[in-house]
C-alpha positions in Angstrom: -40.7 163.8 135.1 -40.3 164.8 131.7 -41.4 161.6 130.3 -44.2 162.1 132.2 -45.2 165.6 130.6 -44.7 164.7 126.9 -47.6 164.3 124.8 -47.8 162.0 122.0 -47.5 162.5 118.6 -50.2 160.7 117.6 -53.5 161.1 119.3 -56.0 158.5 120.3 -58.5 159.9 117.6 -56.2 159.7 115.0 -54.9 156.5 113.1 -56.6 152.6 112.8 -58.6 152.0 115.7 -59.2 148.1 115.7 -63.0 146.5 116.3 -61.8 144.0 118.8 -58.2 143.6 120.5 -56.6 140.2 121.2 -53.1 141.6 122.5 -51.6 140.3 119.3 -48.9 143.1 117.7 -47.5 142.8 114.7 -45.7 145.4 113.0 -44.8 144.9 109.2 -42.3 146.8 106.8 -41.6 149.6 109.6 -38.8 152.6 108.5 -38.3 155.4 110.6 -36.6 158.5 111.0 -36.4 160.9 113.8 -37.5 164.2 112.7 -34.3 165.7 114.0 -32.2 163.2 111.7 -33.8 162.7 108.6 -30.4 161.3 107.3 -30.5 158.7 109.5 -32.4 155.8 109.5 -33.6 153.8 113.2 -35.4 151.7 112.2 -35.5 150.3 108.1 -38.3 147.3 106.5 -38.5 146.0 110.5 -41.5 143.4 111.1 -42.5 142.0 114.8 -45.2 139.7 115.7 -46.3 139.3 119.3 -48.8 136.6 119.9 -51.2 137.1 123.0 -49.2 135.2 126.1 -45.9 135.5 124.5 -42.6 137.6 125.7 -40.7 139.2 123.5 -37.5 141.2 124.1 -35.3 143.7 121.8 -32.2 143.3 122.1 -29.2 144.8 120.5 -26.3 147.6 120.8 -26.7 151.0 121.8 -28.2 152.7 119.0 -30.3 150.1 117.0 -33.8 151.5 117.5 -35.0 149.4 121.3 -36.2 152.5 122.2 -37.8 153.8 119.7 -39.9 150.1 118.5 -41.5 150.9 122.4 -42.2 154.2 121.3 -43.6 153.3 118.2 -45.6 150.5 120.0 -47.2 153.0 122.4 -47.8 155.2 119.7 -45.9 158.3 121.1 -44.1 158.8 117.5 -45.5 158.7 114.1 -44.6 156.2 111.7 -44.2 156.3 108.0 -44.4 153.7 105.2 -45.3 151.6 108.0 -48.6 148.5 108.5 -48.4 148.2 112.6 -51.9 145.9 113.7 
């Protein structure tokens, strides 16, 4: 339920809003930090490209940012220093 309940940190009227959309993502040169844990990196220079009819999966150890490249994607965290189309 709690997921649920959260609001995003960035909100629909903020950031690019593109003129058409295709379904391709493509994130270049993403860092990010938690709030919480400045000190710690999650995620550092991290690209993805997601052409339309393609599957993509993250994987990787506990800890190496899955979670938060999803988070990122559905825009419920802020990046910085960051180019995500």
């Amino acid at each position: 339920m709690q997921l649920l309940e959260r609001s995003p940190q960035v909100l629909p009227s903020q950031g690019h809003t593109p003129q058409t959309c295709a379904g391709h993502l493509q994130m270049q040169g993403v860092s990010f930090s938690y709030p919480s844990s400045q000190g710690r990196v999650v995620l550092k220079n991290f690209d993805l490209e997601a052409r339309p009819g393609s599957l993509v999966a993250l994987v990787g150890a506990s800890g190496a940012g899955k979670s938060t490249v999803a988070r990122l994607i559905e825009r419920s965290a802020r990046t910085y220093y960051a180019c995500t189309y």
